[in-house]
C-alpha positions as CSV (number, residue, x, y, z in Angstrom):
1,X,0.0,0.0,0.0
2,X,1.5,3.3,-0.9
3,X,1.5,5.7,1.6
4,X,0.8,8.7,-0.4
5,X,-2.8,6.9,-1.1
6,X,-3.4,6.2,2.3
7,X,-5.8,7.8,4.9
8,X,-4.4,9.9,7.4
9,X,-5.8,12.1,10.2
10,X,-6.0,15.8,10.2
11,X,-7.5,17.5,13.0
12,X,-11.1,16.2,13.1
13,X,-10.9,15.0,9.7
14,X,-10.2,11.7,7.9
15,X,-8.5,12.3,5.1
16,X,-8.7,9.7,2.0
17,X,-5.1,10.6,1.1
18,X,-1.9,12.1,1.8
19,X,-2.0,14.9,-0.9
20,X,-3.0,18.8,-0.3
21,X,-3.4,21.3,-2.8
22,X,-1.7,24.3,-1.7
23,X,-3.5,27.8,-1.2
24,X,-2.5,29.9,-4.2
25,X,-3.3,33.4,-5.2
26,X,-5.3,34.1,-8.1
27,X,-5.7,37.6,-8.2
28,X,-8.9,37.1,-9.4
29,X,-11.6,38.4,-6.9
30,X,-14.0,41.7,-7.2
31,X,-13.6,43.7,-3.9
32,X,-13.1,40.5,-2.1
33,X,-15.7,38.1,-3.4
34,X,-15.0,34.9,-5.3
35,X,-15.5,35.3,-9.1
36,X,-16.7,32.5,-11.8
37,X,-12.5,32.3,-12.2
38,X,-12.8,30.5,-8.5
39,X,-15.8,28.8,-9.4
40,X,-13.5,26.7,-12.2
41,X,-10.4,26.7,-10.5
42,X,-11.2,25.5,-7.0
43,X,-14.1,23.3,-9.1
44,X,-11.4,21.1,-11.0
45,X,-9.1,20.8,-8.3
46,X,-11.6,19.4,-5.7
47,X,-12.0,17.1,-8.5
48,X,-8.3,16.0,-9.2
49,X,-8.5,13.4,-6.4
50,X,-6.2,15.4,-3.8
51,X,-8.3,15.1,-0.2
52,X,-7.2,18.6,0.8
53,X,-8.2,22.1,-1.1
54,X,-6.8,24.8,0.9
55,X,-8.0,28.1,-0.8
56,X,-5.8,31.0,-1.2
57,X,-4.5,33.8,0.9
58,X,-7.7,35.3,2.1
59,X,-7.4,39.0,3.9
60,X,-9.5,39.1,7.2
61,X,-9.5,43.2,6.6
62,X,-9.2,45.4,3.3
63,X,-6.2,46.5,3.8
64,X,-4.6,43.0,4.4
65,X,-4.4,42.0,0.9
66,X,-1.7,41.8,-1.2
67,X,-3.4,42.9,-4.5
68,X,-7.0,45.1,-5.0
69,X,-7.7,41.8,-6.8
70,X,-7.3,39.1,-3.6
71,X,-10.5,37.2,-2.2
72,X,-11.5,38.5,1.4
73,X,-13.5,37.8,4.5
74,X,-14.2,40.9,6.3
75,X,-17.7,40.8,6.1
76,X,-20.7,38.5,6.4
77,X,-21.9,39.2,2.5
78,X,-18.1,37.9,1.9
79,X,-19.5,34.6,4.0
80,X,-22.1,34.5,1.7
81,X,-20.5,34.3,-1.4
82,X,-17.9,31.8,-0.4
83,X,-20.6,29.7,1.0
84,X,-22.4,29.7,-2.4
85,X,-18.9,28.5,-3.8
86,X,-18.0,25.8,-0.9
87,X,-21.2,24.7,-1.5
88,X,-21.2,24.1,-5.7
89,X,-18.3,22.2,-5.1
90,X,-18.9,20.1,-2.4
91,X,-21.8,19.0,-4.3
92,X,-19.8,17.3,-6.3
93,X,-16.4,16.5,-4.7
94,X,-15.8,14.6,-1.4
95,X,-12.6,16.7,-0.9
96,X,-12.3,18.6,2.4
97,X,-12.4,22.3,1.7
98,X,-9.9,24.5,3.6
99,X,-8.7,28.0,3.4
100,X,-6.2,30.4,4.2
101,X,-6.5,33.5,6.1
102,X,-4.1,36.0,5.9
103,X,-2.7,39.6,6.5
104,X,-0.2,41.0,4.2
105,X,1.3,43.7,6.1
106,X,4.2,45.5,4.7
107,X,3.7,43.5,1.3
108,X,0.2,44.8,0.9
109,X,-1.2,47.4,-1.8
110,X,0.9,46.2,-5.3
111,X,-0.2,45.3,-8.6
112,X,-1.2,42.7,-10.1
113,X,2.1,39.7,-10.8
114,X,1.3,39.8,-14.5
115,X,1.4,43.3,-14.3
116,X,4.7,43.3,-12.7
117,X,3.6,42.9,-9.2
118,X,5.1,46.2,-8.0
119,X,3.8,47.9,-4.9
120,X,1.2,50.7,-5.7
121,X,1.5,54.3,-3.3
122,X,-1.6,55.0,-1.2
123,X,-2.8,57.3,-3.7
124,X,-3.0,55.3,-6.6
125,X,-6.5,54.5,-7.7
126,X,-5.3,50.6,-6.5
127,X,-3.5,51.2,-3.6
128,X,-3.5,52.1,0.2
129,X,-1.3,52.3,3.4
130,X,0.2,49.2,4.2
131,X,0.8,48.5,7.9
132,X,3.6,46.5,9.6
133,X,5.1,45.6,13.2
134,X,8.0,48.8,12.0
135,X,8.2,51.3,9.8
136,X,10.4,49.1,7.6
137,X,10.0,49.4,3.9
138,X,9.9,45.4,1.9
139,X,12.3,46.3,-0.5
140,X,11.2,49.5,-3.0
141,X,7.7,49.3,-1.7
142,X,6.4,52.0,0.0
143,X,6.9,52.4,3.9
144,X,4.0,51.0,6.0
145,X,2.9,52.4,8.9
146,X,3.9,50.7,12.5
147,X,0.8,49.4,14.3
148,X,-0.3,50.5,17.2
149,X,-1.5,48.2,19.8
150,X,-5.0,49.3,19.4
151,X,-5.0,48.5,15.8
152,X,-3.0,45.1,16.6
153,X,-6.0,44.1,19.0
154,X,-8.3,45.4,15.8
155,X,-6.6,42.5,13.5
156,X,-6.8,39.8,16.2
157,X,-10.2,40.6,16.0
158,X,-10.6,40.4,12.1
159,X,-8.7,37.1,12.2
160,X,-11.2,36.0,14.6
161,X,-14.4,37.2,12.7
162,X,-13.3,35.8,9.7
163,X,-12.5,32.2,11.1
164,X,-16.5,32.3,12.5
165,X,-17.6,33.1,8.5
166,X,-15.7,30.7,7.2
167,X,-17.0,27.9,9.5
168,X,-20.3,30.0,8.6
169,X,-20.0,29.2,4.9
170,X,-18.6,25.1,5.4
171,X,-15.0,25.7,5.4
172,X,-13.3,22.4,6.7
173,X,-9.7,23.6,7.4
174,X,-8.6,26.9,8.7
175,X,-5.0,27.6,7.9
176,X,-3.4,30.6,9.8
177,X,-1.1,32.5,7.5
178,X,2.0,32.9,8.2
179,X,4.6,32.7,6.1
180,X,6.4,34.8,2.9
181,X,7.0,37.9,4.4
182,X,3.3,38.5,5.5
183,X,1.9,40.0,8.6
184,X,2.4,37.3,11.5
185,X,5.5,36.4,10.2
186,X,6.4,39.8,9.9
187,X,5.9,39.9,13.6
188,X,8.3,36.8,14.0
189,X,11.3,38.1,12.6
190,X,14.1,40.4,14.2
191,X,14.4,42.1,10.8
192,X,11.7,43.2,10.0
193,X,9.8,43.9,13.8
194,X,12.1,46.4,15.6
195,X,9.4,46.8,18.0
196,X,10.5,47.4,21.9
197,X,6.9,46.8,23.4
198,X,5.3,43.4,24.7
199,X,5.3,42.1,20.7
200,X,9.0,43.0,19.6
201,X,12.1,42.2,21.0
202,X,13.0,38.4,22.4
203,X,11.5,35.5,20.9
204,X,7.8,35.3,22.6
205,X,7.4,39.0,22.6
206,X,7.8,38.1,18.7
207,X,5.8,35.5,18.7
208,X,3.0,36.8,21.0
209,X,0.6,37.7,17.8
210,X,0.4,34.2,16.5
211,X,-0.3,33.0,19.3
212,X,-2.6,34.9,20.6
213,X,-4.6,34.8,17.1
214,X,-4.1,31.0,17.2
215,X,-5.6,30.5,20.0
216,X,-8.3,32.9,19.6
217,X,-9.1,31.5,16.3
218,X,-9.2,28.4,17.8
219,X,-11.1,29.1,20.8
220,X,-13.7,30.7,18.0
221,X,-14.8,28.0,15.7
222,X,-16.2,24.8,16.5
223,X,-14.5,20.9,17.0
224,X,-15.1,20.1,13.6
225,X,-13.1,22.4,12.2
226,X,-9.0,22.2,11.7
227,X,-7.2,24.9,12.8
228,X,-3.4,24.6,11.6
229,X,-0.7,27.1,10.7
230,X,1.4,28.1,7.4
231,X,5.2,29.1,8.5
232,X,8.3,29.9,6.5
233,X,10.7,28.0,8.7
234,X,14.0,30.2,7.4
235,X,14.1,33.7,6.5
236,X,17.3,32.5,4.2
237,X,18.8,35.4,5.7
238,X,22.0,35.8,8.4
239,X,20.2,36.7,11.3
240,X,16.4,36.6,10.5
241,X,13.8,33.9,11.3
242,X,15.6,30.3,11.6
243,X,14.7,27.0,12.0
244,X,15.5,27.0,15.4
245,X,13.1,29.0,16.0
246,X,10.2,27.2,13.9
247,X,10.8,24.3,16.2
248,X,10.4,26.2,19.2
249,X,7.4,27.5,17.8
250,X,6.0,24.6,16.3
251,X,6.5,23.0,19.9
252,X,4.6,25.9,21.7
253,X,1.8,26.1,18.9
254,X,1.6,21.9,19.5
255,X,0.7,23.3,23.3
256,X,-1.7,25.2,22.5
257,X,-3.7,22.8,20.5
258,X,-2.8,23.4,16.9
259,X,-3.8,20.7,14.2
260,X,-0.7,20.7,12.3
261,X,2.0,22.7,10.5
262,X,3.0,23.4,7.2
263,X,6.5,23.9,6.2
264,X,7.4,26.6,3.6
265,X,10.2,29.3,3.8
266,X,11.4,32.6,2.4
267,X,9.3,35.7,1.3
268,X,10.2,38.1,4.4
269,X,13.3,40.0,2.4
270,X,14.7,40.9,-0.9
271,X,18.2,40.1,0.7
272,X,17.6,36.4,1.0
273,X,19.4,33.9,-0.8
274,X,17.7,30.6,-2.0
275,X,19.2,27.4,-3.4
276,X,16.3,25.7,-5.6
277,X,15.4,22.5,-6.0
278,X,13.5,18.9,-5.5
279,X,12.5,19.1,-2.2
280,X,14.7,22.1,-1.5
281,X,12.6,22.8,1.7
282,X,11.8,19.5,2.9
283,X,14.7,19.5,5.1
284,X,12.9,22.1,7.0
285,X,9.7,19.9,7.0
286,X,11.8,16.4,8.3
287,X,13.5,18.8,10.9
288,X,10.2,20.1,12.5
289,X,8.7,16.5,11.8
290,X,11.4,15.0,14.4
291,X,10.5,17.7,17.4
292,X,7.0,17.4,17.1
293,X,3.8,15.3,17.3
294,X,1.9,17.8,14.9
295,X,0.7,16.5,11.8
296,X,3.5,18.0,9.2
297,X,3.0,18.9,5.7
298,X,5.9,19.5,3.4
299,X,6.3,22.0,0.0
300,X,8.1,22.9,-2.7
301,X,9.1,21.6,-5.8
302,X,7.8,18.5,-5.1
303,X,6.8,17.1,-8.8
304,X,6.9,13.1,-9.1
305,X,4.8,10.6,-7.2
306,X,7.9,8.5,-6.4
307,X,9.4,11.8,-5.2
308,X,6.4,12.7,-3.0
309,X,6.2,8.9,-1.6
310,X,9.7,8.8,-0.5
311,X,9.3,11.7,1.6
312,X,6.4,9.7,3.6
313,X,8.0,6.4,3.7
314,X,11.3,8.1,5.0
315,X,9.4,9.9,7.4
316,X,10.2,13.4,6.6
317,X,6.6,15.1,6.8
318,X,3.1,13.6,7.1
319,X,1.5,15.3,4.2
320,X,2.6,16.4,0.9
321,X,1.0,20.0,-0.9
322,X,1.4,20.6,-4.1
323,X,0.7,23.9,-5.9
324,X,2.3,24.9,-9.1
325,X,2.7,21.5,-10.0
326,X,-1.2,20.8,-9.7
327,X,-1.8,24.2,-11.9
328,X,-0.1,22.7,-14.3
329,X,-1.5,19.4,-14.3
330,X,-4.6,19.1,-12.8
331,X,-5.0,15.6,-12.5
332,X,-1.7,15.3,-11.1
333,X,-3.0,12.8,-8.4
334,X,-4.6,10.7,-11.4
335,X,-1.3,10.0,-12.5
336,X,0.5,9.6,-9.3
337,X,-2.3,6.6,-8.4
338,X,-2.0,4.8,-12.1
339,X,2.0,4.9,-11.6
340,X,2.0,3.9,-7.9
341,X,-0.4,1.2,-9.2
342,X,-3.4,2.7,-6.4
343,X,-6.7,3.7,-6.6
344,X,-8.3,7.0,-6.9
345,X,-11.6,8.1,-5.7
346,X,-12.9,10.3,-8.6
347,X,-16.2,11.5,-9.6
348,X,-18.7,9.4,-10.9
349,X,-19.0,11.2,-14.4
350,X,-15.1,10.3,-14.8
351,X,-15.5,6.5,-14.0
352,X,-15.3,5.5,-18.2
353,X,-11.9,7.4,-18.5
354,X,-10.0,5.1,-16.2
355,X,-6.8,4.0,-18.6
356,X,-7.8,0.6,-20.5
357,X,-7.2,-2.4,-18.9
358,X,-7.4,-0.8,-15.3
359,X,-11.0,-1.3,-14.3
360,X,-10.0,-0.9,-10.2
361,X,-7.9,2.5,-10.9
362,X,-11.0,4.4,-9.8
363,X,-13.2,4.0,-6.9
């Protein structure tokens, strides 16, 4: 039995297998709300046979997007709308239905990637003031503005509002953003929070916002919902966030009653330095796996089933996501079950395109 096909636990949730589609951006929303682009993209990937669609980077308050163009939850017509599209797919896909919610902090108000992704001044027609633990500028974007505790306790509070619409609208899995450079992990690292109150400084003055949204996220939405959290485990930077300190963190957010973690890196400077490749952060992923109980899911650049079962048989993460490599091919766990020799669950519809000569492919 391969492991990749096997059913695995995460948070209150039996999963049929071990693969998870990444959250990915799309840029695609109108003021917030899902579009017909999210009704076809999230609708084909709940039906490529992966057990897990986490949707993108969703802001919990205007001004925590990325791009004028990402999906949001600030309000309960947002609930709405993402209800309507949790509910068209789960009509016809057994996949658990997750999401991301996110802040983007000092990377917040740019353009659009394809039109070159570069960060929009708070009077453009497209742009507003971003907002950061300092007054510390990502690269040539324009400064943010240091928060103020009043307006930290204000974002606590949109996580929290946010996590009770997405349970509102039959969200399975709420993943707490924060990774790439983003608002929590803004907070996390020395080089980008210069802060000297109660959320700057040592290590759990640094990590006091995640875990104070953790665990009122957590304490907000119901038993049968997953509550787990996204992390860059290296800032690939000489003294930034390390793994060292993802595994103390991982280890406190275990504590607290998280569901699991999932391993990325990178995205907090334009100073760091990356060596890419197969599995170039799965070392980060085995590292946490090793101090910690927590369900583990591993990233990037992960592209061939053999690759993606090897990292579960050698016990380097619990999970694998996928995300570019889904967008390219959408029935990417298709192919991983015909050449692992398993079987899929797929839609009924698709049942007469099982490869010849392989009746049991599909269940």
């Amino acid at each position: 039995m391969s492991l990749l096909f096997s059913s695995k636990k995460l948070g209150p949730h039996q999963l049929d297998n071990r693969i998870i589609v990444a959250p990915m951006c799309q840029y695609s929303a109108q003021d917030g709300y899902p579009t017909s682009w999210h009704t076809m993209h999230y609708g084909q990937l709940a039906l490529s046979g992966a057990s897990l669609v986490i949707i993108e980077a969703t802001a919990v308050e205007p001004k925590g997007r990325i791009s004028y163009k990402d999906l949001g939850l600030w309000s309960d017509k947002h609930a709405s709308e993402l209800k309507n599209l949790v509910e068209n797919i789960k009509q016809y896909s057994s996949a658990k239905i997750g999401i991301q919610l996110a802040h983007a902090g000092r990377k917040a108000s740019t353009d659009l990637p394809w039109k070159g992704g570069n960060s929009l001044a708070p009077n453009d027609p497209n742009g507003w003031q971003s907002v950061a633990p300092s007054a510390l500028a990502f690269g040539e974007n324009h400064e943010p503005t240091a928060l103020t505790i009043d307006e930290i306790e204000n974002i606590k509070d949109a996580f929290v509002q946010a996590a009770k619409r997405a349970e509102s609208a039959g969200i399975d899995v709420i993943e707490i953003h924060s990774a790439h450079g983003y608002l929590l992990h803004e907070f996390l690292s020395p080089l980008s929070n210069h802060r000297t109150d109660l959320y700057g400084g040592n290590f759990n003055n640094r990590s006091r916002l995640l875990f104070e949204v953790f665990t009122a996220v957590k304490s907000a939405v119901s038993d049968n919902v997953c509550v787990g959290v996204r992390i860059s485990a290296t800032d690939w930077v000489q003294g930034g966030w390390d793994l060292d300190s993802s595994i103390a963190l991982t280890q406190h957010l275990e504590e607290l009653g998280c569901d699991y973690i999932h391993v990325s890196s990178g995205g907090l400077s334009d100073k760091q330095e990356i060596t890419i490749g197969p599995n170039y952060q799965v070392p980060f992923a085995q590292a946490i796996y090793n101090e910690t109980q927590l369900p583990v899911i591993a990233v990037g650049l992960i592209t061939e089933p053999e690759q993606a079962e090897a990292i579960l048989l050698t016990e380097q993460a619990d999970f694998i996501a996928l995300g570019r490599g889904l967008l390219y091919d959408p029935r990417w766990p298709w192919h991983a079950a015909a050449k692992l020799k398993q079987t899929i669950k797929v839609a009924p519809q698709y049942l007469r395109c099982a490869p010849h000569g392989s009746k049991d492919f599909f269940k």
